[in-house]
Biotite code that builds the C-alpha atoms (Angstrom):
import biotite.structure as struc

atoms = struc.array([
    struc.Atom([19.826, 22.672, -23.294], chain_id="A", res_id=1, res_name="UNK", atom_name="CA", element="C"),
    struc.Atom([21.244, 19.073, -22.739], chain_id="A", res_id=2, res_name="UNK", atom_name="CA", element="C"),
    struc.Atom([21.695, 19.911, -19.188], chain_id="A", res_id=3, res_name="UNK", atom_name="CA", element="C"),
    struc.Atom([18.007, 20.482, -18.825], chain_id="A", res_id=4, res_name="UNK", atom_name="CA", element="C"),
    struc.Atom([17.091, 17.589, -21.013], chain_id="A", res_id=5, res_name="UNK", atom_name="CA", element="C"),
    struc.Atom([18.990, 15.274, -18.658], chain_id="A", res_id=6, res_name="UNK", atom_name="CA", element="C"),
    struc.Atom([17.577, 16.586, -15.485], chain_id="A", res_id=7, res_name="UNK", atom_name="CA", element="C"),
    struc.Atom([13.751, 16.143, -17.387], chain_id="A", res_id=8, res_name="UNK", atom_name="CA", element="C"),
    struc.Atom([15.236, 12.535, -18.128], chain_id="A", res_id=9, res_name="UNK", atom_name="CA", element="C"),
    struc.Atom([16.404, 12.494, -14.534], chain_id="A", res_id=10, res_name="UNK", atom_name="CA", element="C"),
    struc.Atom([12.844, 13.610, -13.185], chain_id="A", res_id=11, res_name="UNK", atom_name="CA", element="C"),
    struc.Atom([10.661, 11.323, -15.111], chain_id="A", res_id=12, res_name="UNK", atom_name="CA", element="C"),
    struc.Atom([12.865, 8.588, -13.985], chain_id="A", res_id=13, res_name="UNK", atom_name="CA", element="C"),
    struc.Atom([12.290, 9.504, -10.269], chain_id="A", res_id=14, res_name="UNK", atom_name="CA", element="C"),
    struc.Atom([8.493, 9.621, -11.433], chain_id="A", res_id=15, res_name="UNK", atom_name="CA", element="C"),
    struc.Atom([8.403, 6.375, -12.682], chain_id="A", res_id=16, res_name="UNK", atom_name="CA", element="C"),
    struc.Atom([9.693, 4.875, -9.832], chain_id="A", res_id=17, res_name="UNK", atom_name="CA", element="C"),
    struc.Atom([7.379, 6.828, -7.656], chain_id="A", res_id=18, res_name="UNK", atom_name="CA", element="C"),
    struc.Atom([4.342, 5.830, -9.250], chain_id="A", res_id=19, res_name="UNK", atom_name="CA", element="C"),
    struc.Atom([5.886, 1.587, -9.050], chain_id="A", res_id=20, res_name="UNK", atom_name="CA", element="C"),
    struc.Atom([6.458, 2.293, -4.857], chain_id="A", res_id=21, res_name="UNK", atom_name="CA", element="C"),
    struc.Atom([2.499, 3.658, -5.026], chain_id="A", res_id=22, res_name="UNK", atom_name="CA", element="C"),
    struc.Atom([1.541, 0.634, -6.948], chain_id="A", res_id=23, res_name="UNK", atom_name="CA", element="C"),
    struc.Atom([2.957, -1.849, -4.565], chain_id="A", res_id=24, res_name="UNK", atom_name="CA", element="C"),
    struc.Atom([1.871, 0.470, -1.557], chain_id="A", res_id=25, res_name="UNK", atom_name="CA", element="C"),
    struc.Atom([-1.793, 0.004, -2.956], chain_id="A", res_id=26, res_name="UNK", atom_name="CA", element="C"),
    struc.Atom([-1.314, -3.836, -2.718], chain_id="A", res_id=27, res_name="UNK", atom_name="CA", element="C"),
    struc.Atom([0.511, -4.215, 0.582], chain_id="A", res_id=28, res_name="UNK", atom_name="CA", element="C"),
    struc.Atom([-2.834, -1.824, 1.675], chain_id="A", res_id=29, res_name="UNK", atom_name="CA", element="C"),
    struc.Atom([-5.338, -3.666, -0.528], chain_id="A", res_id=30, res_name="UNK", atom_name="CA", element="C"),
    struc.Atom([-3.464, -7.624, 1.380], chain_id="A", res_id=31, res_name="UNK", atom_name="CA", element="C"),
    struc.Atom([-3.565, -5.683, 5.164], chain_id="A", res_id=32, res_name="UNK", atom_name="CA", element="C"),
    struc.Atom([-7.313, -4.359, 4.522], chain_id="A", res_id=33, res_name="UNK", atom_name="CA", element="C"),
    struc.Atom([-8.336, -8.118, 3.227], chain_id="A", res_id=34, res_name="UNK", atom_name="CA", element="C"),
    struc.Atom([-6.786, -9.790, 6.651], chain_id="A", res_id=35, res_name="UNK", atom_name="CA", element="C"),
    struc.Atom([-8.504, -7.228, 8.638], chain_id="A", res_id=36, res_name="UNK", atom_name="CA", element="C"),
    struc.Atom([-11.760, -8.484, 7.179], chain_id="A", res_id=37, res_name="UNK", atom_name="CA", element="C"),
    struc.Atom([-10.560, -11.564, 7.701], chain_id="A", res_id=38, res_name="UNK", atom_name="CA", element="C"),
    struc.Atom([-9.993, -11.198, 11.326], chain_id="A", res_id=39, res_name="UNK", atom_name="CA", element="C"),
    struc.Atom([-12.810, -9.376, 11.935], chain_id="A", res_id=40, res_name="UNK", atom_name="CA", element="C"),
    struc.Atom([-15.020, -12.257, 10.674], chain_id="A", res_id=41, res_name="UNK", atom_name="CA", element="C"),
    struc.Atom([-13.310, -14.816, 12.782], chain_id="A", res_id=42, res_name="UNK", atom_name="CA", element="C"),
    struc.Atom([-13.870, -12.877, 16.042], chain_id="A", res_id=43, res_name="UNK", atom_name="CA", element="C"),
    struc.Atom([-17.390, -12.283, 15.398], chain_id="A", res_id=44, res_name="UNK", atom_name="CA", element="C"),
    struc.Atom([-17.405, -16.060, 15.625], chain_id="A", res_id=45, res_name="UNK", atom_name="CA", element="C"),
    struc.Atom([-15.761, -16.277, 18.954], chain_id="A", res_id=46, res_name="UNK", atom_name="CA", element="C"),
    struc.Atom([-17.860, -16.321, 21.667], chain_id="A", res_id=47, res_name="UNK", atom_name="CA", element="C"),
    struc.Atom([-17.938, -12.972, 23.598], chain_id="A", res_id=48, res_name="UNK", atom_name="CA", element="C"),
    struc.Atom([-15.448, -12.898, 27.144], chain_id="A", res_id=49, res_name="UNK", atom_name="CA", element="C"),
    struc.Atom([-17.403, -12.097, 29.966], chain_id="A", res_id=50, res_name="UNK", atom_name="CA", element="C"),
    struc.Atom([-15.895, -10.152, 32.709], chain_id="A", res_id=51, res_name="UNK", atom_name="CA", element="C"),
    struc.Atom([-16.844, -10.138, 36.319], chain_id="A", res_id=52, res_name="UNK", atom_name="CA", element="C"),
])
């Protein structure tokens, strides 16, 4: 019985730190979707190349 309590321990220790790596995954997506935006904006200002 304490063998399986420590491997529960064990697992909701691993789960924890899972769901703190999603968390900061969501942000790092959440900063990289914001400077996409951001860079999309500033080439629609740019004036178009024109190729010959």
């Amino acid at each position: 019985m304490e063998d399986a309590a420590k491997r529960l321990d064990a697992l909701e220790r691993v789960l924890a730190d899972m769901i703190v790596k999603q968390g900061m995954l969501n942000r790092q997506l959440a900063l990289l979707m914001q400077e996409v935006k951001r860079i999309e904006e500033e080439s629609r200002k740019m004036p178009a190349l024109v190729h010959i």
